[in-house]
N, C-alpha and C positions, 0 to 999 in steps of 0.2 A: 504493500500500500504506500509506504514512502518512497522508494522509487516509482512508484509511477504518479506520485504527487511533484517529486522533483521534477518527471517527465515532464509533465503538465506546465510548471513553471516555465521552464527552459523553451518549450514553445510558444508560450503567451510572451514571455520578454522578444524572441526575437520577431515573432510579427509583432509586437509596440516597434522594434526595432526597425524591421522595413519599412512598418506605415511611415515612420519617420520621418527615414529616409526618401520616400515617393512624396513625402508632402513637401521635402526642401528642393523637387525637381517638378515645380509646375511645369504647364504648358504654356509657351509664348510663341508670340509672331516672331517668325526672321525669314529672311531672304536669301533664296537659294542661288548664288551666286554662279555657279558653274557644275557640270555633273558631266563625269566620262567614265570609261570603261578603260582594262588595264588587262592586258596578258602576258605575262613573264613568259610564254612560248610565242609570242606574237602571234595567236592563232594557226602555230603550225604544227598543232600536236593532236589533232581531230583524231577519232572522235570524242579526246579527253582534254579538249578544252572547255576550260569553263571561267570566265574573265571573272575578275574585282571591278565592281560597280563602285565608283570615286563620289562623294557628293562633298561640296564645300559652302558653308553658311555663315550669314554675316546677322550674329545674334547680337543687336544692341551694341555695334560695335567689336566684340567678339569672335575673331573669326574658328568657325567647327570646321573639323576634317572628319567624315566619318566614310567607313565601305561595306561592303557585305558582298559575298560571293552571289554571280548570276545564278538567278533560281532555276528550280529544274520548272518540265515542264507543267506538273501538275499543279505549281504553287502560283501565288500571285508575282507577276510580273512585274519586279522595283525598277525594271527601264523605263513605265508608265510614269515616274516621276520624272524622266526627264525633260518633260514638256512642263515643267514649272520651275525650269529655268530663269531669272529673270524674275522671278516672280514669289508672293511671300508663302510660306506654307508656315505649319504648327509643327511646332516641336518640344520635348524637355531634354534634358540632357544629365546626367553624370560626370565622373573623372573617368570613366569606361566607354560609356555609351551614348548613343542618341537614339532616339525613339523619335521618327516622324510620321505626322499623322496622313496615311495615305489618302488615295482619290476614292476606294471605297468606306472610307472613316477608323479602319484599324491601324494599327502602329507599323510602321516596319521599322526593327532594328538594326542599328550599324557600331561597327565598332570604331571608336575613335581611333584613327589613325592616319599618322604622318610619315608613314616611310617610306610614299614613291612621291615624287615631284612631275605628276603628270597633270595639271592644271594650265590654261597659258595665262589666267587673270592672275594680274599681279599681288594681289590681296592675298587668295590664296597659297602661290609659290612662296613668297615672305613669310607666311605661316609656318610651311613647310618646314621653311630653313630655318625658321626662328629655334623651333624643337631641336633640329638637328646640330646647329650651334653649341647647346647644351649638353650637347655630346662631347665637344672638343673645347669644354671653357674649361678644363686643365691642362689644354694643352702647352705646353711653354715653345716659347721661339727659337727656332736654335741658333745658336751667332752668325752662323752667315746670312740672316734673312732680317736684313736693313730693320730699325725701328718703323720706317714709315709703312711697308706692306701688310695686307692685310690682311685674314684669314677669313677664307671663303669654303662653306664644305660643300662635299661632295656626296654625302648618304648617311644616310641615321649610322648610327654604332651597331655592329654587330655582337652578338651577345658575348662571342671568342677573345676580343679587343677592351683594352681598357678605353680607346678612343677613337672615332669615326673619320672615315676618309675627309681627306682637306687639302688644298694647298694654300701659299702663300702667292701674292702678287701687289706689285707694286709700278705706277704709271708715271711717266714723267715727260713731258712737250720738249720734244727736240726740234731746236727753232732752225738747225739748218738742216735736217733731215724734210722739215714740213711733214713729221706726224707724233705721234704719242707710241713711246716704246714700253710696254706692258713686259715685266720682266714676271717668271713665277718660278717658282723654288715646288720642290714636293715635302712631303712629311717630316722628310730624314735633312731641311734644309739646303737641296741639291739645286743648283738652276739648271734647268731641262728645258727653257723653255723661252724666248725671245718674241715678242709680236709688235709688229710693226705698225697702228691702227688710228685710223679715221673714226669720225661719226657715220655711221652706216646710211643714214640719210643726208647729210650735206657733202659727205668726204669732204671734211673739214678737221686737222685737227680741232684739238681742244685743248686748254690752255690751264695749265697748272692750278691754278685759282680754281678751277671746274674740275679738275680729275679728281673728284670723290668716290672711291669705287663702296658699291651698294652689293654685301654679302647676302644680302636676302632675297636679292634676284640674278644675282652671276650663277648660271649653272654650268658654265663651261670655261674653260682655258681658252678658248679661241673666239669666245664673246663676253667683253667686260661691261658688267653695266653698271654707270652713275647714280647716283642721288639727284641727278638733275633731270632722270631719263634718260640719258642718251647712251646710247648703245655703241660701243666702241668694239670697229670689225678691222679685219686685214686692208689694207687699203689695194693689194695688189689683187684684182681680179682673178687670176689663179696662178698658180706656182709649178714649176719643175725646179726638182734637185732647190728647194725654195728660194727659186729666182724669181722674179716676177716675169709673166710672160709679158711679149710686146705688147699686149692687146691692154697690157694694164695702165689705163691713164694716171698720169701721178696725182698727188692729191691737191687740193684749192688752198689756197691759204688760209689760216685762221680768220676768224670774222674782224678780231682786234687784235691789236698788239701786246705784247706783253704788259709794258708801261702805261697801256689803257685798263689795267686790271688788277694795279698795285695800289 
C-alpha cells in the first residue's frame, strides 16, 4: 500500500510538472520566414531517400530553426506548410522543440535545430552561425593569424571535437593592386589561402574603412561578406593555374579615395 501511494505521488508531481511546463510555452503568432528541404545524399540514394524539412521563424524578434524528417506516405504532409511562407502561422516552442499549428489545426512537431546552413535569408543563416560560433568561442588564435582576422565557422561541433570547423580571415585594400586581398589561415593557423576580390556587384574595390567582415553570413572562403552587405568575390572572371584568364576585365576603381574616408 505504500508503494503504491509513493506510486501515486510521483505521478501526480510530474504531470503538476508538465502542466507547468506546457503552461510557460503558450501559443503565439510568428512569421515563417523561409522553409526548404535538405538531403545529405542529395536525393541520390532512392528508394531511401527521405529529406529534412528546414523551417525558420521570426518569433517576436526571435529567430527558431526547427526540422523534422519528410513524412511517409500515410501521415500528414508538413510540405503543406510550405505555402505559408511569408506569412504568420501559431506556434509554442521549448529549448527542444516547436510545435506548429498546422492547416488542419493539429500540431506538427520539429526539433530545434541548427546544424545545416541551408537557408538563403539572411536572418536565418546569422542564426545558424550565431549557434555554431558557440562552438568555437574557446577557440584561441594561434600567433600567426594577425590580431585583426576574424573567425568565421564553418559547421556546428561534432560530438568527436572539443571544437567546430573554422577558419580565420583577414581583408585589406591594396591601392595599387585596385582590389581587396582576403588572406585566411585554417584551424592549425596555416595560410592556405590568398583572394584577390571586388564587390561582386560594382567590381569595385572596397576601402579599409568598409572591410568589416560579417561571420554570421561568410559561408565560404571564396565569398566574404560585410557588415555593410557587400559581398566580396574574385575579381578575375575565371582562372587557370590561378591566373586570371584574358576575358577577365580588371576591376573599376574605388568609388572614393582613401583620404575621403579618414
Amino acid at each position: 500500500m505504500r508503494r503504491e501511494l509513493l506510486t501515486l505521488s510521483l505521478l501526480l508531481a510530474a504531470a503538476g510538472f508538465l502542466a507547468a511546463q506546457d503552461a510557460g510555452h503558450e501559443r503565439k503568432s510568428s512569421l515563417m520566414i523561409q522553409a526548404t528541404d535538405y538531403d545529405w545524399c542529395h536525393y541520390d540514394c532512392a528508394p531511401f531517400d527521405r529529406p529534412a524539412l528546414f523551417f525558420c521563424f521570426n518569433l517576436d524578434g526571435q529567430i527558431l530553426i526547427g526540422s523534422r524528417k519528410a513524412d511517409w506516405a500515410w501521415m500528414y504532409d508538413s510540405r503543406q506548410m510550405f505555402s505559408f511562407v511569408g506569412k504568420p502561422v501559431t506556434l509554442r516552442h521549448n529549448d527542444r522543440s516547436i510545435w506548429v499549428v498546422r492547416t488542419d489545426q493539429k500540431e506538427m512537431q520539429l526539433e530545434q535545430n541548427y546544424s545545416e546552413d541551408v537557408f538563403s535569408d539572411p536572418s536565418c543563416t546569422a542564426e545558424i552561425h550565431r549557434h555554431w560560433l558557440r562552438g568555437i568561442d574557446s577557440v584561441k588564435r594561434p600567433s600567426s593569424v594577425p590580431p585583426e582576422a576574424v573567425l568565421v565557422p564553418k559547421g556546428p561541433r561534432p560530438f568527436f571535437r572539443s571544437e567546430g570547423p573554422h577558419f580565420w580571415t583577414a581583408c585589406v585594400f591594396d591601392s595599387h593592386a585596385n582590389w581587396d586581398l582576403c588572406t585566411m589561415w585554417d584551424e592549425k593557423g596555416v595560410n592556405y589561402r590568398e583572394l584577390e576580390c571586388v564587390d561582386g556587384e560594382t567590381r569595385r574595390p572596397v576601402l579599409d574603412l568598409d572591410l568589416v567582415i560579417d561571420p554570421l553570413l561568410t559561408r565560404t572562403d571564396y565569398e566574404i561578406h560585410l557588415k555593410n552587405g557587400i559581398v566580396l568575390k574574385d575579381w578575375a572572371r575565371a582562372r587557370i593555374n590561378n591566373q586570371p584568364t584574358a576575358t577577365s576585365a580588371p576591376p573599376l576603381p574605388p568609388l572614393q579615395t582613401p583620404e575621403k574616408t579618414q
